[in-house]
Residue frames relative to the residue before (quaternion, step in Angstrom):
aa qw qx qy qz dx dy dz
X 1.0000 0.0000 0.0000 0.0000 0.00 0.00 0.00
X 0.4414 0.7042 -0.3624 0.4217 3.75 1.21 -0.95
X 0.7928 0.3334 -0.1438 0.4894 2.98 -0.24 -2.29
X 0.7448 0.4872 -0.3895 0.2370 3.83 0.21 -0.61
X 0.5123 0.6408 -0.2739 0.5019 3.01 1.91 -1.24
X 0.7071 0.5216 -0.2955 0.3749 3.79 0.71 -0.59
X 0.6314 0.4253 -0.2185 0.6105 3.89 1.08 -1.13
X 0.8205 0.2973 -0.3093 0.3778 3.57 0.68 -0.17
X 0.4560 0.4867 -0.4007 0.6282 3.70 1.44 0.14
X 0.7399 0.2680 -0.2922 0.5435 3.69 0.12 -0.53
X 0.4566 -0.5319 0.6619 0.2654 4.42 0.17 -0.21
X 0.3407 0.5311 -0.7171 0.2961 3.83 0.01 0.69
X 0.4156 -0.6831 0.5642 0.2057 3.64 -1.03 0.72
X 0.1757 0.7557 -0.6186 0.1240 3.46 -0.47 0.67
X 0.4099 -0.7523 0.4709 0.2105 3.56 -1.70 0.33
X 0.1768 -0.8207 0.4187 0.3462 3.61 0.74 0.36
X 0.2820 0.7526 -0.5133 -0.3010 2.60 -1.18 -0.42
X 0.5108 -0.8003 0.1828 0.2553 4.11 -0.77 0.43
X 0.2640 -0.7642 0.5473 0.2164 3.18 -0.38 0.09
X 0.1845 -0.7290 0.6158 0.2352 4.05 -1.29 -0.31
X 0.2399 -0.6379 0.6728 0.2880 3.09 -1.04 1.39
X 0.8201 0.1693 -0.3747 0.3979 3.10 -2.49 -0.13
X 0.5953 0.4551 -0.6228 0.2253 3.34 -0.24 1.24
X 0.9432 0.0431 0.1088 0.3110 3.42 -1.55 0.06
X 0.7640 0.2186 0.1981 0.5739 2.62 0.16 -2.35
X 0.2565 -0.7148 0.6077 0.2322 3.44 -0.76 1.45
X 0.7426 -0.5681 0.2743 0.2249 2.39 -2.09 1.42
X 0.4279 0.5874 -0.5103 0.4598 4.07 1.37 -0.91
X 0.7612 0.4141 -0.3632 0.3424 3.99 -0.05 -1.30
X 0.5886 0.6102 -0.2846 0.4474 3.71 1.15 -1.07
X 0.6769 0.6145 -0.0830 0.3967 3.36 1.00 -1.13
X 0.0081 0.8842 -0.4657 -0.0354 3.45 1.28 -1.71
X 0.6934 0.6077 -0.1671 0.3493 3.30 0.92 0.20
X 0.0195 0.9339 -0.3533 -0.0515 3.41 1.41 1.11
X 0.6724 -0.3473 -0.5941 -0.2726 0.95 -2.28 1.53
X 0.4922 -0.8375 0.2160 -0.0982 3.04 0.03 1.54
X 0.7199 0.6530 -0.2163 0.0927 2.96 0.42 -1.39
X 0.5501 0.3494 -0.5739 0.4959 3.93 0.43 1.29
X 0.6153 -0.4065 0.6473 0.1928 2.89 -2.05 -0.14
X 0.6274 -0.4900 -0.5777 0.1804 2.47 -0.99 2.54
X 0.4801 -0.6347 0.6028 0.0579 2.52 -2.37 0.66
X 0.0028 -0.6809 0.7100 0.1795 4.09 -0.69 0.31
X 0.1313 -0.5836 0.7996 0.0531 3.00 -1.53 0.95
X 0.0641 0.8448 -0.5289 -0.0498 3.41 -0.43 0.65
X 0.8301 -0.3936 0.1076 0.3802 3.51 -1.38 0.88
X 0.4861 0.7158 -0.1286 0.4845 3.52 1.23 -1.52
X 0.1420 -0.7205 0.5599 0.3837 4.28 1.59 -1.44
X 0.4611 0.6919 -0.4810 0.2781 3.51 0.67 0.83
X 0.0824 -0.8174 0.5701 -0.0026 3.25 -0.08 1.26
X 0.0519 -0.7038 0.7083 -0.0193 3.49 -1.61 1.49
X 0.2540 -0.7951 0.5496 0.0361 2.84 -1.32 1.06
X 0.3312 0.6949 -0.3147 0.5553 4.07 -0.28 0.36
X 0.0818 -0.7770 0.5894 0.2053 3.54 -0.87 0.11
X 0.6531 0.3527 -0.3075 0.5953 3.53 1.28 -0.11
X 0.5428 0.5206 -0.4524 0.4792 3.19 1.09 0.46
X 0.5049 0.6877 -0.2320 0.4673 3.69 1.52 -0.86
X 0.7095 0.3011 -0.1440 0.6207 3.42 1.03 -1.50
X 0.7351 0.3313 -0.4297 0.4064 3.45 0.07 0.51
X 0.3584 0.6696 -0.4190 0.4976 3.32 1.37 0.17
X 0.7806 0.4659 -0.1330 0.3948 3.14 0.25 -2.14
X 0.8014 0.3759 -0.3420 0.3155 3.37 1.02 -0.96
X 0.3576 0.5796 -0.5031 0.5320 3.85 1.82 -0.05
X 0.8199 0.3677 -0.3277 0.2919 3.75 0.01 -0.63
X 0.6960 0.2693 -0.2767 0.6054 3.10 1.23 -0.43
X 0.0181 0.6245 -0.7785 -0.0605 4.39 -0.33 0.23
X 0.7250 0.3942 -0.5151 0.2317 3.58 -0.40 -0.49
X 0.5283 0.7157 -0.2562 0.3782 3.49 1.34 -0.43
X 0.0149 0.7463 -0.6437 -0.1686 3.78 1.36 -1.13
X 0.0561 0.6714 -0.7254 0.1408 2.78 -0.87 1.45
X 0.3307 0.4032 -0.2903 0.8024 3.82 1.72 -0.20
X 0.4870 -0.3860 0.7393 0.2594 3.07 -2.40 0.14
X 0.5923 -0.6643 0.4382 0.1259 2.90 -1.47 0.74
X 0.4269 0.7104 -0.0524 0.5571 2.92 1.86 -1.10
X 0.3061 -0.7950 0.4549 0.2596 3.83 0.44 1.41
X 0.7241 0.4827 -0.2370 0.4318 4.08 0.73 -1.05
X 0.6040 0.4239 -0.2816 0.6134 3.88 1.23 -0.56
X 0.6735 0.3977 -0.4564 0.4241 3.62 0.41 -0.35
X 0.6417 0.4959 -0.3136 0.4939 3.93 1.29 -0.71
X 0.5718 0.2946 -0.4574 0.6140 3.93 0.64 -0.06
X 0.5560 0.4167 -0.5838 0.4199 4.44 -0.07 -0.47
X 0.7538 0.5023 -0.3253 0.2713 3.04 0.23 -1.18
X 0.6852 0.4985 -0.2297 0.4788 3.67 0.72 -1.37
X 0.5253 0.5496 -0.2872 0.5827 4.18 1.45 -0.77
X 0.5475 0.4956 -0.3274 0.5895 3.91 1.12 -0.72
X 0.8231 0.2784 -0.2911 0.4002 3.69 -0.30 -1.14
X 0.6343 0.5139 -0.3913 0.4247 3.78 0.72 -0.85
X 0.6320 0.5216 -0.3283 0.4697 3.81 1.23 -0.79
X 0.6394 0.4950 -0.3111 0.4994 3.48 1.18 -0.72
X 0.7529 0.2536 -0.2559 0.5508 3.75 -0.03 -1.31
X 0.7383 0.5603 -0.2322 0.2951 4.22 0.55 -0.18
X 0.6837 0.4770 -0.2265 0.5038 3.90 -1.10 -0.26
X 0.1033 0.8290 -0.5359 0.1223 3.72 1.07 0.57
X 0.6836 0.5585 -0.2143 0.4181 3.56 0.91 -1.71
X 0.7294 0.3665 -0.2774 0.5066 3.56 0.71 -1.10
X 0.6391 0.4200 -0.3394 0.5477 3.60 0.56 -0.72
X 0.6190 0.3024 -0.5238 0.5011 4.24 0.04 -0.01
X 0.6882 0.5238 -0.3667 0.3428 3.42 0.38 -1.31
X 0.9135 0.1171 0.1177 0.3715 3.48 0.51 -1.37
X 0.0842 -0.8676 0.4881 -0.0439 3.00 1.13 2.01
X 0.6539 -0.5124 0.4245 0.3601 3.17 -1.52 1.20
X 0.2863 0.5672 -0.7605 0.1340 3.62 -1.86 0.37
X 0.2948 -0.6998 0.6502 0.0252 3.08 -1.44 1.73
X 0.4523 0.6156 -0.5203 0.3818 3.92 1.28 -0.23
X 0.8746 0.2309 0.1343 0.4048 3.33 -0.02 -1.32
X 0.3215 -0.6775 0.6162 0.2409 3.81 -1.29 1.12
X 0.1494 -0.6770 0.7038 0.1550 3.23 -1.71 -0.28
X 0.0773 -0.5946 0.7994 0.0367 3.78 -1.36 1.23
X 0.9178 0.2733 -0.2270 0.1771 2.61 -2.34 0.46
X 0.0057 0.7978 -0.5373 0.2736 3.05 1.86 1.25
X 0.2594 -0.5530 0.7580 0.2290 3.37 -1.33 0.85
X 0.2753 -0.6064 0.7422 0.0747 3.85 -1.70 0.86
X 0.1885 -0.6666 0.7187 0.0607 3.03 -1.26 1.79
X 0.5942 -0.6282 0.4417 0.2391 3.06 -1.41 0.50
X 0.6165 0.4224 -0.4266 0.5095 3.45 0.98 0.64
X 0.5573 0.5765 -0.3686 0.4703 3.54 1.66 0.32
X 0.5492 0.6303 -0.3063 0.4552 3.19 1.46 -1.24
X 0.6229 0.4074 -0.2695 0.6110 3.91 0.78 -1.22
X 0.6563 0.3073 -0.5181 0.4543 3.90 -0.08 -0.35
X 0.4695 0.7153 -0.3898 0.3405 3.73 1.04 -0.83
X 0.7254 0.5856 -0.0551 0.3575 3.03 0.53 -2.09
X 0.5722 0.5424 -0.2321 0.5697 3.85 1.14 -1.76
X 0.7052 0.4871 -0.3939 0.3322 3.76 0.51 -1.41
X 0.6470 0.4688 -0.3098 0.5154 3.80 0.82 -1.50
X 0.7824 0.4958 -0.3291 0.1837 3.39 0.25 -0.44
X 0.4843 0.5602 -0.2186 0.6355 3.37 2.00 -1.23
X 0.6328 0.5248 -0.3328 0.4620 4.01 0.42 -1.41
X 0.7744 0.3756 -0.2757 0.4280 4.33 0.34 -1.46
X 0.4347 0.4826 -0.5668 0.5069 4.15 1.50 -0.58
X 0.8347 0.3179 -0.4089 0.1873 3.26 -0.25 -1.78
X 0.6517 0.5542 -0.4383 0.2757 3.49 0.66 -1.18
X 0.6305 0.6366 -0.1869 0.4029 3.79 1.12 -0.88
X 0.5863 0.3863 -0.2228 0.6763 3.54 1.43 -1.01
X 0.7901 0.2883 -0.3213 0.4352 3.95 0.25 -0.44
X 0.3584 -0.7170 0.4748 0.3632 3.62 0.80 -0.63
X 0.4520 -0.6216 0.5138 0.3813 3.88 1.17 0.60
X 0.3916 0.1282 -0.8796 -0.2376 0.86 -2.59 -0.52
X 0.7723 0.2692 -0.0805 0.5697 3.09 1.47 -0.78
X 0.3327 -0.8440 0.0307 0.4196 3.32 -0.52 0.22
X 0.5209 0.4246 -0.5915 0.4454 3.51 0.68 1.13
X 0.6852 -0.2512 0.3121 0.6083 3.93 0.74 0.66
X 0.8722 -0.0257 0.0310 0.4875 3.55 -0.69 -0.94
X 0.6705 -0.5301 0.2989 0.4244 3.33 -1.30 0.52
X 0.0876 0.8100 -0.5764 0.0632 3.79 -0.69 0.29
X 0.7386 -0.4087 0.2825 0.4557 3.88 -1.33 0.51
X 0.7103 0.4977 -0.3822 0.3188 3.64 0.89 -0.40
X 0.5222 0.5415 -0.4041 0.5204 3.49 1.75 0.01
X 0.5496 0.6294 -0.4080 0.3679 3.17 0.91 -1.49
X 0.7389 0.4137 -0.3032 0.4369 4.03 0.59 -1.42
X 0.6642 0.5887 -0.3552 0.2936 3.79 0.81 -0.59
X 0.5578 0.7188 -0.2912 0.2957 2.96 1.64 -1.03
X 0.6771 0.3803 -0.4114 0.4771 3.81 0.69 -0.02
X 0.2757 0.8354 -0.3230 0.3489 3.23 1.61 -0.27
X 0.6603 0.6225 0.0816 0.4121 2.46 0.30 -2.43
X 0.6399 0.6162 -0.2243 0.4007 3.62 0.67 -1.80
X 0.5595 0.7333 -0.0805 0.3778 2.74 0.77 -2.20
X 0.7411 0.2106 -0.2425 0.5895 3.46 -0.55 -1.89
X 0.7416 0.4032 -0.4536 0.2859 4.17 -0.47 -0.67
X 0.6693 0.5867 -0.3070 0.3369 3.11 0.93 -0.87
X 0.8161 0.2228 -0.1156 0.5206 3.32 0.98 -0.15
X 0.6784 -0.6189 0.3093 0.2470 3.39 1.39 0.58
X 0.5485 0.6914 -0.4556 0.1167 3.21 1.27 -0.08
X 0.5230 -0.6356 0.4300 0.3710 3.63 -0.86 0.15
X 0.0664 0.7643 -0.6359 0.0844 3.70 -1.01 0.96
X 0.6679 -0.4894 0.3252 0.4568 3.37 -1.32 0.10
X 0.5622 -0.4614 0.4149 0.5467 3.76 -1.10 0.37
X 0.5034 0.6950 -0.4399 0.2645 3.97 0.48 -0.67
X 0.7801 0.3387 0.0422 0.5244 3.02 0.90 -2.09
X 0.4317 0.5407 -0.4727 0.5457 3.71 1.45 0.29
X 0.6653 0.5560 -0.2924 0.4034 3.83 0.25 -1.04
X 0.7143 0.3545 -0.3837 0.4656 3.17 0.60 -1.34
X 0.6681 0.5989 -0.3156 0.3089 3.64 0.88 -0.61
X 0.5948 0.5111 -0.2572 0.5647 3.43 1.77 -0.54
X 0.5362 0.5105 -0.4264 0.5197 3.70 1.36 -0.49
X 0.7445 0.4319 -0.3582 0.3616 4.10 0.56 -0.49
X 0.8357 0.2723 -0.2275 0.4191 3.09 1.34 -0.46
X 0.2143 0.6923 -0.3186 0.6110 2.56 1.34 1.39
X 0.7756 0.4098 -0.2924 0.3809 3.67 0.82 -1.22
X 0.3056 -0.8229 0.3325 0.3448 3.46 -0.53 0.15
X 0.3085 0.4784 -0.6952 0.4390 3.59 0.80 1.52
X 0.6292 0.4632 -0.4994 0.3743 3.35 0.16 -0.94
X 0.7116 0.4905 -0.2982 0.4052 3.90 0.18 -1.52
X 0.5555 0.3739 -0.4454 0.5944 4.40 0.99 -0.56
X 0.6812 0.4658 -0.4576 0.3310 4.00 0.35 -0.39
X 0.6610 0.5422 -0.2678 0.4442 3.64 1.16 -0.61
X 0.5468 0.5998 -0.3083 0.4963 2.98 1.65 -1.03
X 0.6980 0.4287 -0.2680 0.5072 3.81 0.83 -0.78
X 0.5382 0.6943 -0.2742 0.3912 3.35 1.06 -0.34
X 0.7069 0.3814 -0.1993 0.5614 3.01 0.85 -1.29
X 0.8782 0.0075 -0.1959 0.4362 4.15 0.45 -0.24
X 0.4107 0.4762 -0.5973 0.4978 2.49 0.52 2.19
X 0.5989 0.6268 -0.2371 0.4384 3.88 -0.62 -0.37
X 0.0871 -0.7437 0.6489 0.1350 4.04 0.96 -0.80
X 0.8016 -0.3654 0.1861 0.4351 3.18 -1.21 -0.91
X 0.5082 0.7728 -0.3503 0.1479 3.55 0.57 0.89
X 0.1645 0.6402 -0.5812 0.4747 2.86 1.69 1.15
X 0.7812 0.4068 -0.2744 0.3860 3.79 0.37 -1.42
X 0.7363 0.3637 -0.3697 0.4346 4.26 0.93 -0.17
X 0.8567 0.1258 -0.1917 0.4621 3.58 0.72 -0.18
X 0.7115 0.3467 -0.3754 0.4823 4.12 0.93 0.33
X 0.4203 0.7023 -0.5409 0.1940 3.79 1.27 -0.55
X 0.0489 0.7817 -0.6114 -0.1130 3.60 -1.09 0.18
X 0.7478 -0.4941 0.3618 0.2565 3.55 -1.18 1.00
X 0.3275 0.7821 -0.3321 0.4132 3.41 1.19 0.53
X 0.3783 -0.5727 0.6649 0.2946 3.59 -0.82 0.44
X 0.2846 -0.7758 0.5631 -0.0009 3.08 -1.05 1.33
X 0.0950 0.8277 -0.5530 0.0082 3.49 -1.17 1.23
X 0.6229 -0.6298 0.1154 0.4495 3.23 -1.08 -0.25
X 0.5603 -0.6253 0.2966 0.4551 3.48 -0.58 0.73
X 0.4274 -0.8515 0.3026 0.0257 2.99 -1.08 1.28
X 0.1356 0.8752 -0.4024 0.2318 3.08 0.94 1.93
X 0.5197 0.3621 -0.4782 0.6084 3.67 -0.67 1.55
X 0.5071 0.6635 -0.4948 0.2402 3.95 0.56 -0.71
């Protein structure tokens, strides 16, 4: 979602194309593309192949500068950037607990306390930046550090979780944008039934909670 959210918020032309995890064929053979072997890949014109999604967006954004994917702005591009790696190498609890799925809400999420603190880090990093940049986004314009929040974002609606009104907005501003909403839109007829063998979760199920 990252890497896609990025080539399509910013118009980088690219060809997709897909692949299916949990199947059969491992994803390296599906892929063909040493040495490969997750989900996304840039093969790019040049036969440079990056792997990594925050490796992807920093690829894309050396090749493309005229694009600002970074702020332009030498002190916003160092908080995007540092809000990028902590989202990338961080948030372990909320992201094991509360794998992404755009099919289906969830009420009455029990909150472990190592979610609550990932909970807690989010409102807090999300109200500096939005406050130090002045939003809409949170270095000001959209940039790779939204692009990484956005499952984030998924996440806290998809399951209802409770945050400040601060860190609710920014979450209604993503689902709200319309890359994010053509990604869900693919989501939903793509995937068959694999919302129900490898992300269902014991959750009262509602409806996903798009317009909120």
């Amino acid at each position: 979602m990252r890497a896609w959210l990025v080539v399509h918020r910013f118009g980088i032309p690219v060809t997709e194309r897909w692949v299916t995890l949990y199947d059969e064929v491992p994803l390296e053979v599906q892929i063909d593309a040493a040495p490969a072997r997750t989900v996304p890949v840039l093969l790019c014109d040049d036969g440079t192949c990056v792997t990594d999604s925050l490796a992807i967006a920093e690829e894309l954004a050396s090749r493309h500068p005229e694009r600002a994917l970074w702020p332009r702005d030498p002190s916003l591009r160092a908080m995007a950037r540092s809000l990028a790696a902590e989202m990338h190498s961080g948030f372990s609890a909320l992201r094991a607990e509360c794998p992404m799925c755009l099919r289906t809400g969830y009420a009455d999420v029990p909150v472990a306390e190592s979610v609550a603190a990932d909970l807690d880090r989010l409102a807090t990093i999300w109200a500096d930046a939005l406050a130090r940049s002045g939003g809409p986004w949170l270095a000001g314009d959209y940039s790779i550090a939204d692009a990484f929040y956005a499952p984030v974002a998924a996440r806290i609606a998809g399951y209802d979780l409770a945050v400040t009104e601060i860190a609710r907005a920014y979450v209604d501003r993503h689902l709200a944008d319309p890359a994010f909403r053509d990604w869900r839109e693919m989501g939903l007829t793509r995937g068959g039934d694999l919302h129900d063998s490898a992300y269902a979760r014991p959750h009262r199920r509602v409806p996903w909670p798009e317009g909120r």
